[in-house]
N, C-alpha and C positions, 0 to 999 in steps of 0.2 A: 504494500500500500504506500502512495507517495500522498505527502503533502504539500497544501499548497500557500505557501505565502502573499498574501496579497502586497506586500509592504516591497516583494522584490520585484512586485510590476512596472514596466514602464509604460508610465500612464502617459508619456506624450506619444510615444509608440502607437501606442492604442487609441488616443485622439486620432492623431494624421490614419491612421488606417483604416479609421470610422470613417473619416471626413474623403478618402480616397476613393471607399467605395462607394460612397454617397452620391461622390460626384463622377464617379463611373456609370453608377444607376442612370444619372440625367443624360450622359451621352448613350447609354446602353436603349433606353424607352425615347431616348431624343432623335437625332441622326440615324443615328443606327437600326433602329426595330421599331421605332417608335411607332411610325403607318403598317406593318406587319403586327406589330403586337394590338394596335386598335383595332385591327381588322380582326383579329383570332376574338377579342372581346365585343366584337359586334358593333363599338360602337365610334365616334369620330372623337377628334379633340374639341368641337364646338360641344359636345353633348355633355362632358362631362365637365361636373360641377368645380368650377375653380375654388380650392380650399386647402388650409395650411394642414390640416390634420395628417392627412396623408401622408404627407412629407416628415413631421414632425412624428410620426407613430414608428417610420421608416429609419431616420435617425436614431431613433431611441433600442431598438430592436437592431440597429446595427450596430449599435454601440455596446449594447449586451452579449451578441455573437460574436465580436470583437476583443471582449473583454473577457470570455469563456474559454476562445482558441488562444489567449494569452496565457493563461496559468494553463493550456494544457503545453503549448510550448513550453513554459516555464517546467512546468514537471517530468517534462519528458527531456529536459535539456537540449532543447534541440542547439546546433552551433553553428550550420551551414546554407544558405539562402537552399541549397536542394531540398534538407531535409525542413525548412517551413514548409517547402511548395507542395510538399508531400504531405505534409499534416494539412497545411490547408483544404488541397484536392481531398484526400480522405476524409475530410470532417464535413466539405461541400457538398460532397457523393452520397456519404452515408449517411448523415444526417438532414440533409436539406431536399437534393434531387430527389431521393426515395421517397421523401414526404410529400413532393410535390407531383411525383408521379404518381403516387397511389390515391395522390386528391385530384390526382387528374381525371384518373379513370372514374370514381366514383362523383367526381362534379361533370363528368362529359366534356371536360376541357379539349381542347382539340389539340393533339399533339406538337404541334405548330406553338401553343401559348404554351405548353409544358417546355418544353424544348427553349424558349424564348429566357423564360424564368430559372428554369432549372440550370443553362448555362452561366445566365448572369452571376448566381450567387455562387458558384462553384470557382466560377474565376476571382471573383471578390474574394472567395476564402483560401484561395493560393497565393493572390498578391497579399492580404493580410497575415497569412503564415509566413512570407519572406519578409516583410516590414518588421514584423514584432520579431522573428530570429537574429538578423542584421543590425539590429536598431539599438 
């Protein structure tokens, strides 16, 4: 069994890498997928309601998974931007993708918005496992 210190976190680490993938998110749903991903949810950017919530629920929930795959870097000693990229992907896959695919199936998501979502955070949690290793 390992313990985990909170005291030996690097909380700016863990700031910048919330705030990294925050703003990954905005290019990932912007540029990037942004009229693919409206389209897998049926509906346009004029339809949906402009509100901070979102955003602000998004941050908060990134900043928890953020600060989750810290103390497990922390505990598991990682030391080389590989092995973050590795805890990252592994924590993004197993714990994120699988969740998002099996609410996939049972919300009738279309594999298209699964695939959309389930990438984003999977990459988010390997640039975040290599920030908080390096850092």
């Amino acid at each position: 069994m390992f313990e985990i210190d909170i005291t030996q976190l690097n909380w700016w680490a863990i700031l910048v890498s919330t705030l990294v993938a925050f703003v990954l998110g905005g290019i990932w749903y912007g540029p990037l997928f942004g009229n693919l991903w409206l389209k897998e949810l049926k509906t346009t950017k004029f339809e949906m309601e402009p509100s901070l919530t979102p955003f602000l629920v998004t941050l908060v929930t990134t900043f928890i998974t953020c600060l989750i795959m810290a103390m497990m870097v922390n505990a598991l000693r990682t030391e080389t931007w590989w092995e973050g990229a590795l805890i990252g992907g592994v924590f993004g896959i197993a714990f994120i993708a699988c969740s998002n695919i099996s609410d996939g199936a049972f919300c009738r998501w279309s594999w298209k918005f699964v695939a959309i979502q389930s990438t984003y955070r999977v990459i988010y949690c390997v640039i975040m496992g290599v920030i908080l290793t390096i850092w």
